[in-house]
KOLKOL-627856 format. One record per residue: x, y, z of N, C-alpha, C, O in turn. Coordinates in steps of 0.02 Angstrom, whole numbers, m for minus. Atoms other than C-alpha are relative to their C-alpha. Example, Ala and Ser with C-alpha at 12.3 -4.5 7.8 and 13.67 -1.06 7.14 Angstrom:
- 45  m59  0  615  m225  390  45  60  0  97  59  33;
- m42  m59  m3  684  m53  357  m39  55  37  m14  110  45;
REM end
This chain:
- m62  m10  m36  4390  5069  5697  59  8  m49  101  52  m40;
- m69  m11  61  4519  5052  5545  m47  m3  m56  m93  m44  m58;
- 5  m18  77  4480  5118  5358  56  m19  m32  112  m1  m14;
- m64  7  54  4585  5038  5199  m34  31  m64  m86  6  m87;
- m3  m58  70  4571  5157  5049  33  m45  m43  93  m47  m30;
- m27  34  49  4609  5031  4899  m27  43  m73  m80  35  m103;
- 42  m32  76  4597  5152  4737  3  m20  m44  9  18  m92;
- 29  18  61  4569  5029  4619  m48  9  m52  m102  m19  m41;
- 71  1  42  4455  5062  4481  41  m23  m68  96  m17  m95;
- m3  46  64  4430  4960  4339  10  47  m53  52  31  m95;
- m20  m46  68  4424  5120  4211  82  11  m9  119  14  m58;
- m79  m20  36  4594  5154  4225  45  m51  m29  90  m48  m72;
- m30  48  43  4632  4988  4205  m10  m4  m86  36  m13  m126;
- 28  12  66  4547  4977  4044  10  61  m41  22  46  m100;
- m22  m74  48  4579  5156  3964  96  8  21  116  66  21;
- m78  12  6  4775  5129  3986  25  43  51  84  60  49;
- m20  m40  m62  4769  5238  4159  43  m12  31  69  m62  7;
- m21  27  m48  4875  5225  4308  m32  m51  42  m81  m28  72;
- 0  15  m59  4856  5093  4422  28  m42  64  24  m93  98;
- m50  17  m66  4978  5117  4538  m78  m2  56  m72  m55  87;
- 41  m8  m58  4821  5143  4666  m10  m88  30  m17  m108  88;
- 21  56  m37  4792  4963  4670  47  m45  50  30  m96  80;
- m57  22  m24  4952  4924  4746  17  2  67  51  m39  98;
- 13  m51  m68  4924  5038  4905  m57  m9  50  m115  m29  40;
- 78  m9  m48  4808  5049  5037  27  55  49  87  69  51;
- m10  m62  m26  4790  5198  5157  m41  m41  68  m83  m86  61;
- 6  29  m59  4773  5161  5358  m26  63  38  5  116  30;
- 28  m42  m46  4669  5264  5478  m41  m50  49  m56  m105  26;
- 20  11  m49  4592  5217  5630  m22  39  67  23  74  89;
- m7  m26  m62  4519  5284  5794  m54  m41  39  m103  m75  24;
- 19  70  m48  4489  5199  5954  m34  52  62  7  95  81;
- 44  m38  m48  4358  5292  6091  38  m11  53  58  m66  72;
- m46  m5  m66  4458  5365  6246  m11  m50  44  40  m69  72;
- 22  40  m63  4385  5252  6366  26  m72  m21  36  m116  21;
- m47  55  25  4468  5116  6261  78  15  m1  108  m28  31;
- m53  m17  m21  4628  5182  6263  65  m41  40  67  m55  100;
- m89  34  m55  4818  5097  6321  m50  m64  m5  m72  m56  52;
- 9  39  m6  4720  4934  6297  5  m42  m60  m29  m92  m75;
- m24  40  88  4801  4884  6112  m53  m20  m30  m46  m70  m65;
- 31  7  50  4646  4888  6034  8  28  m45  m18  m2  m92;
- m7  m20  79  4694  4999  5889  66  m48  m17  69  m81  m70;
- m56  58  42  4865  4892  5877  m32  m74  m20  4  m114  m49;
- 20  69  13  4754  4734  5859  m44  12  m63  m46  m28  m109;
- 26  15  57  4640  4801  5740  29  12  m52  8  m10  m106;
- m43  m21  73  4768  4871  5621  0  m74  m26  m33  m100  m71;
- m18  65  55  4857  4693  5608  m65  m45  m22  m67  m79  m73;
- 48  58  55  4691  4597  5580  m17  41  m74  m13  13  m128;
- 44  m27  52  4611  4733  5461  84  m37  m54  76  m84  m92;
- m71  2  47  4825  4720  5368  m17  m62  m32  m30  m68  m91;
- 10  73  21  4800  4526  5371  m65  0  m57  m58  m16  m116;
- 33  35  44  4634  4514  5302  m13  52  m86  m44  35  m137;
- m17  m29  65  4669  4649  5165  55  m34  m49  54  m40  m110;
- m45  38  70  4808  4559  5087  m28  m74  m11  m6  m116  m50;
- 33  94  28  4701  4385  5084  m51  57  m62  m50  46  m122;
- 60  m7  56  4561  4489  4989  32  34  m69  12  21  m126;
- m44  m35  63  4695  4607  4877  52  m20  m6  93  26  m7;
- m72  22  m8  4846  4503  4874  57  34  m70  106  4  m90;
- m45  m29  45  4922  4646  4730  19  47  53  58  91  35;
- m2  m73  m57  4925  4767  4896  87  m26  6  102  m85  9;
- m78  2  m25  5135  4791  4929  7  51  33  64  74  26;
- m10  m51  m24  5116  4926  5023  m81  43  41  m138  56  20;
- 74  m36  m42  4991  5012  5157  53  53  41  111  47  61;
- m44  m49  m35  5036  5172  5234  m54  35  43  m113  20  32;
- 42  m18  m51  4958  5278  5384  22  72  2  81  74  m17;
- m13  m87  0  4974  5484  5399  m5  5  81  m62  m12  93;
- 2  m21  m62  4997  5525  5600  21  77  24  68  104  m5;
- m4  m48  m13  4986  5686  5689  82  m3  37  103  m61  47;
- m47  15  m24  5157  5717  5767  3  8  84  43  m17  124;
- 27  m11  m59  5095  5765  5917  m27  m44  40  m36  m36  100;
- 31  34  m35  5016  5611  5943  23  m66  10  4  m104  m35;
- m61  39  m25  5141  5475  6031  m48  m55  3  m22  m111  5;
- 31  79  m21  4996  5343  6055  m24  m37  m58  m35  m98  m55;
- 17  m1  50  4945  5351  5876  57  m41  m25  63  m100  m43;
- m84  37  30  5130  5329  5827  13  m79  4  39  m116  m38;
- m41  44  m31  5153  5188  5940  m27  m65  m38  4  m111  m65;
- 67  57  47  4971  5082  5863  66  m24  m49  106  m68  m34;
- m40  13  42  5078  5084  5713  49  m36  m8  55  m79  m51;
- m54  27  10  5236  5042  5757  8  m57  33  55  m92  15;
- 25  75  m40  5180  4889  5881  m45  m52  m76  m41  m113  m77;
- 7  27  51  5093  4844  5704  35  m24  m54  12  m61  m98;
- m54  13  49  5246  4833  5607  13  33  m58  48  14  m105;
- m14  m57  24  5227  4999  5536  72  28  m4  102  14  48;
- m85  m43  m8  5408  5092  5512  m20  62  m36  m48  64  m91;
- m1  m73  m6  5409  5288  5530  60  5  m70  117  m18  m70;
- m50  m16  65  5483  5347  5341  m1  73  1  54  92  m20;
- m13  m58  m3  5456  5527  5360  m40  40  22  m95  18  38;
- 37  m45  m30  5394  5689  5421  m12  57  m73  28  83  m112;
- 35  m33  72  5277  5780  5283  m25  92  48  m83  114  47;
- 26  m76  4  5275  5977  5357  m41  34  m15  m31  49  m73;
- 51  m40  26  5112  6086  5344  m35  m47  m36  m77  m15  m68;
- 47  20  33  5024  5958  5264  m65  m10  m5  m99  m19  m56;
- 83  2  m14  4862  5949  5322  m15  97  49  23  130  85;
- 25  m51  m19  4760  6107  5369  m64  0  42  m112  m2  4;
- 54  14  m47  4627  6093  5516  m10  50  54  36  83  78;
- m1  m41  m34  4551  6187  5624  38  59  33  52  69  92;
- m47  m62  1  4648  6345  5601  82  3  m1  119  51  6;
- m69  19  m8  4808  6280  5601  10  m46  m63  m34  m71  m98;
- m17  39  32  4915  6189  5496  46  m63  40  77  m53  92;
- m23  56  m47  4982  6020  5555  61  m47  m23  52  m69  m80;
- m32  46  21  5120  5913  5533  0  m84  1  m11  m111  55;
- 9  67  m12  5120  5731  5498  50  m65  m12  59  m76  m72;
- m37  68  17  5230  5566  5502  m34  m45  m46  m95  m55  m41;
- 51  50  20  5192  5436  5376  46  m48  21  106  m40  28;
- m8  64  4  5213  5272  5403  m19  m47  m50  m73  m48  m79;
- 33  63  59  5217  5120  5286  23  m66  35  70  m72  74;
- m16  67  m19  5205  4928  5313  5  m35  m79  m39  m39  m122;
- m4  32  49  5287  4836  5183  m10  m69  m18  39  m94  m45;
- m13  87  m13  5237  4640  5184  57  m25  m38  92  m69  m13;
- m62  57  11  5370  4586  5069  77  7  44  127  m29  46;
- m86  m3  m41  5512  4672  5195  m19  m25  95  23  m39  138;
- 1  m11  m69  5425  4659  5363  m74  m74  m9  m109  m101  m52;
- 66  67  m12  5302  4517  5452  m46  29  81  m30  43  138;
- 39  m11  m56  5173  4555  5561  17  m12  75  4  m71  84;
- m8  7  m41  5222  4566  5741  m62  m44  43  m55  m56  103;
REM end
């Protein structure tokens, strides 16, 4: 139901790489229609959020990519304690189209879990 993308790897630590990745986590989720309007994707965000910062407590930041089109998607988010930072134009390319997307980020040191 929710994916966290933590791009830590130890090489970069050790060969003098970036890693900003470990800092981040990336938020996706989807919840089967027949579940739907019943806050199960807003419930699993905040547990998956919670129990990612007990296991990575360097994470300051998790962010989520949303279609703009899609108001129920948005909402998961923002009932999670997500805040809408911007709209990324053409960014994704799918099924013949190009799409626009909102990201969202949850910051734990500015915001607290609703």
């Amino acid at each position: 139901m929710e994916h966290f993308n933590n791009k830590r790897r130890n090489s970069d630590l050790h060969q003098g790489g970036s890693d900003e990745g470990r800092y981040k986590a990336d938020v996706a989720y989807a919840v089967g229609k027949k579940h739907w309007g019943q806050g199960i994707g807003t419930t699993a965000v905040k547990m998956a959020v919670s129990s990612a910062l007990k296991e990575f407590p360097d994470l300051v930041r998790f962010q989520g990519f949303v279609d703009v089109e899609n108001k129920a998607s948005q909402r998961v988010l923002e009932k999670a304690g997500f805040t809408q930072e911007g709209l990324l134009k053409k960014c994704l390319f799918g099924k013949g189209r190009f799409w626009d997307l909102y990201v969202y980020s949850y910051l734990p040191s500015e915001l607290k879990l609703l």
